[in-house]
N, CA, C and O of each residue as an XYZ file, in Angstrom:
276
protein
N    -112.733     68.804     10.394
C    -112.967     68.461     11.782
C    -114.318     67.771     11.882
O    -115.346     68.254     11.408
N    -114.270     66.930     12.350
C    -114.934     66.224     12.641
C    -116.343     66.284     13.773
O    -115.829     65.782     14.773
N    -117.645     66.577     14.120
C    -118.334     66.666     15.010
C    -119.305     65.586     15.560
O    -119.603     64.828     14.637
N    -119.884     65.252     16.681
C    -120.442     64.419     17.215
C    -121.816     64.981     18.401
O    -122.007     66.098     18.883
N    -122.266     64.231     18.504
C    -123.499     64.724     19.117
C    -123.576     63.535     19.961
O    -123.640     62.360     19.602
N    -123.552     64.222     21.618
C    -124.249     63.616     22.670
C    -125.919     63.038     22.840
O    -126.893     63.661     23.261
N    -125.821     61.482     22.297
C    -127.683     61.421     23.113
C    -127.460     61.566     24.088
O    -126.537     62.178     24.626
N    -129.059     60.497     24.835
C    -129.773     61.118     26.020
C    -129.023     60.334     26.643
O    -129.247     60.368     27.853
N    -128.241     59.651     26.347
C    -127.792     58.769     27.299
C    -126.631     58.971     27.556
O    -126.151     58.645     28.641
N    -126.059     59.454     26.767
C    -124.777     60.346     27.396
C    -123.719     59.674     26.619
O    -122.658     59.580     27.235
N    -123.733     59.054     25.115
C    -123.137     58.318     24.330
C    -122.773     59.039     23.014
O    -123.710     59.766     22.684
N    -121.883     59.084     22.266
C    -121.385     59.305     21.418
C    -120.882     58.118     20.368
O    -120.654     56.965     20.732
N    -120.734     58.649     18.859
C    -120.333     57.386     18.201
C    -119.258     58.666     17.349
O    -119.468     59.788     16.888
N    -117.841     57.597     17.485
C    -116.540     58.050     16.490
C    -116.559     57.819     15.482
O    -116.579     56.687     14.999
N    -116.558     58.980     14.842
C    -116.664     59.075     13.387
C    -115.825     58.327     12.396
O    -114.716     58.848     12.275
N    -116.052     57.019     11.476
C    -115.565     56.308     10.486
C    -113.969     56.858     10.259
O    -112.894     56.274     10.399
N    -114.284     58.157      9.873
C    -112.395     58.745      9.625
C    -111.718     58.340     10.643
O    -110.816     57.505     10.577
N    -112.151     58.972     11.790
C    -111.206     59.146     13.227
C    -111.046     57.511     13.407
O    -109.902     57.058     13.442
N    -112.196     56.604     13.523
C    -111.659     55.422     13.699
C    -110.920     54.407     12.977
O    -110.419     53.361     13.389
N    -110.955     55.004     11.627
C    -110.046     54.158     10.621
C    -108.608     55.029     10.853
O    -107.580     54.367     10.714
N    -108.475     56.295     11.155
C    -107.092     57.139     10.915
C    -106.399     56.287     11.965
O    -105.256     55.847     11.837
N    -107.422     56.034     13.324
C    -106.718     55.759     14.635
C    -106.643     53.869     14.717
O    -106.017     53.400     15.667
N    -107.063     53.237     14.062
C    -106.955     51.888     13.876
C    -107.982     51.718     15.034
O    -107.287     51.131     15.863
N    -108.855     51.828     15.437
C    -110.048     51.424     16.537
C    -110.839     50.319     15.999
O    -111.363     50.457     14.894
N    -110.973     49.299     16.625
C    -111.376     48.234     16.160
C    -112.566     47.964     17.577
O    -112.114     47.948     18.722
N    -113.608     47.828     17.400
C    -114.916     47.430     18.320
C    -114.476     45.862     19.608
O    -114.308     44.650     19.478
N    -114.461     46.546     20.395
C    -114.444     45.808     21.590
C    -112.802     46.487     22.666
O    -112.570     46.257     23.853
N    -112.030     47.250     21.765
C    -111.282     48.109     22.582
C    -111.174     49.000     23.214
O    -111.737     50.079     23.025
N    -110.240     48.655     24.310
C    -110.901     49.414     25.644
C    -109.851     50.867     25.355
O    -108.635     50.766     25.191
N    -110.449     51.916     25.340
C    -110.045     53.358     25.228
C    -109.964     54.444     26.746
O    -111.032     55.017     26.963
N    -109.021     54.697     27.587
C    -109.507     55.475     28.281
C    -110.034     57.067     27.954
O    -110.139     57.462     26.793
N    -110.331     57.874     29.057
C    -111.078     59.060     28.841
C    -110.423     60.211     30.099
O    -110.648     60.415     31.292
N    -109.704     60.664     29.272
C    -109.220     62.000     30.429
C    -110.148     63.446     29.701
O    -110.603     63.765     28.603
N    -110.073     63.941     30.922
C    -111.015     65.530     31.022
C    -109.789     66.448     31.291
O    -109.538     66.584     32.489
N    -109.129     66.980     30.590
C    -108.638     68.862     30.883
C    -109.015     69.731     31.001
O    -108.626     70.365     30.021
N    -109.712     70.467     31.706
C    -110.890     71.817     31.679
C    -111.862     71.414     30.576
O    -112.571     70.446     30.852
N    -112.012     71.918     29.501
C    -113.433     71.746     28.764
C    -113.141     71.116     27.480
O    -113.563     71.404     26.360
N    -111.924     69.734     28.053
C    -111.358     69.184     27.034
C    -111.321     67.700     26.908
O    -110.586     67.360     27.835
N    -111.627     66.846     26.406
C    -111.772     65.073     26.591
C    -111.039     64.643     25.281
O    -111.103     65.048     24.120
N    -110.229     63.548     25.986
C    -109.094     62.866     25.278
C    -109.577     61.281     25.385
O    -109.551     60.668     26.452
N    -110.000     60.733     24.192
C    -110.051     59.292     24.078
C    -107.959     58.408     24.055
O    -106.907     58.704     23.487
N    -108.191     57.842     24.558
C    -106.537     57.252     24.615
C    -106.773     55.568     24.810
O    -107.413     55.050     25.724
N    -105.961     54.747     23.509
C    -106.512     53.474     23.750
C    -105.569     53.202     24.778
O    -104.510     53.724     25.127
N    -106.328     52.126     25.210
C    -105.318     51.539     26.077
C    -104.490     50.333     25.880
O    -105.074     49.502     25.184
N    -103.273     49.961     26.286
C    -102.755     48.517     25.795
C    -102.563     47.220     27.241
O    -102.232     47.488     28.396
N    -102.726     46.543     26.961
C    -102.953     45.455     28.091
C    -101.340     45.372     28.519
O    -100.423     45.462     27.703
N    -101.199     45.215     29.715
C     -99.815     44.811     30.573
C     -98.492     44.286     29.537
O     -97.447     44.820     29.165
N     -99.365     42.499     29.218
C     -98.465     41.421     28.615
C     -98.065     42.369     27.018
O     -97.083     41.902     26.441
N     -98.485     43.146     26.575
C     -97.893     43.717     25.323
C     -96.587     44.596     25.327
O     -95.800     44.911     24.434
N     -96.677     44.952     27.074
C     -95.848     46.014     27.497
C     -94.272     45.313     27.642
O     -93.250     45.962     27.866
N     -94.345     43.869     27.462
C     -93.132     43.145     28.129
C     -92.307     43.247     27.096
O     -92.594     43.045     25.916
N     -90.700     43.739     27.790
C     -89.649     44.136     27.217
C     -89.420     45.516     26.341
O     -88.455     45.748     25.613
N     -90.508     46.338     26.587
C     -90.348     47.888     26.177
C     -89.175     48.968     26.516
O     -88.749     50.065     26.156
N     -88.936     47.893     27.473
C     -87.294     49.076     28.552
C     -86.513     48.463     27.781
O     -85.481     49.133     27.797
N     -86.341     47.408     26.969
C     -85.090     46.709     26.744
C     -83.990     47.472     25.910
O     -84.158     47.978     24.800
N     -83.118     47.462     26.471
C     -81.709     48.567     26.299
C     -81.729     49.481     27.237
O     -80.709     50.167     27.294
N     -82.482     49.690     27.920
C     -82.657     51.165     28.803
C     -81.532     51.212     29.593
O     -81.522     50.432     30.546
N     -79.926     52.429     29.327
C     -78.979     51.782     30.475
C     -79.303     52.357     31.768
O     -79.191     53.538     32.095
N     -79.691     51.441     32.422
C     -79.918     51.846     34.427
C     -78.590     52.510     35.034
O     -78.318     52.431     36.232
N     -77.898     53.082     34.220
C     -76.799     52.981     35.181
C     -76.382     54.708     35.339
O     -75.576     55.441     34.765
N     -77.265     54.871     36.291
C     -77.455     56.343     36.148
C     -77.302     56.391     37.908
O     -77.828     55.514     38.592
N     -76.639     57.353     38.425
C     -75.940     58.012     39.525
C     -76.801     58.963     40.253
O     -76.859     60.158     39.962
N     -77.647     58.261     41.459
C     -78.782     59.118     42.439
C     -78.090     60.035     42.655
O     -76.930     60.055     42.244
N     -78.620     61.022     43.349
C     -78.779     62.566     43.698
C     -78.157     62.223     45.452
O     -78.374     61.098     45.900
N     -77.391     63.277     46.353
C     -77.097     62.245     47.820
C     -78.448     62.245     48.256
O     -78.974     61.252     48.758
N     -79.161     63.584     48.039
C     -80.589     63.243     49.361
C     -81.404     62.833     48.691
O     -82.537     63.289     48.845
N     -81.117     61.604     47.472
C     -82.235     60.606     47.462
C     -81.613     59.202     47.946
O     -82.580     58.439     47.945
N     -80.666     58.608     48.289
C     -79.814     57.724     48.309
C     -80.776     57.297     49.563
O     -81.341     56.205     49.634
N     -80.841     58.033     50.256
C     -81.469     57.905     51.795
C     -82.554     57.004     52.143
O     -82.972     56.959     53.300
């Protein structure tokens, strides 16, 4: 396991393993979620990469009546 230390500035640097295991390459944008006393780095992927990810998805699925409304 891996450890890191907060400076004064409130910055951290990811450790060589974690960023080679996770493919992190300098200038990518990562978000940051908090769970109680817990922080999750999560990269993020831009929109245009996202195009055609549903493809096959069959839509053809049968609403509920009291959502039809």
């Amino acid at each position: 396991m891996d450890a890191v230390t907060v400076s004064s500035k409130y910055q951290v640097v990811i450790p060589k393993a974690v960023r080679e295991r996770a493919n992190i390459m300098p200038g990518e944008k990562l978000q940051v979620l908090s769970f109680d006393d817990r922080i999750e780095l999560v990269r993020t992927k831009p929109m245009r990469s996202m195009r055609g990810f549903l493809r096959g998805l069959d839509a053809g699925f049968v609403r509920e009546e009291n959502d039809r409304a």
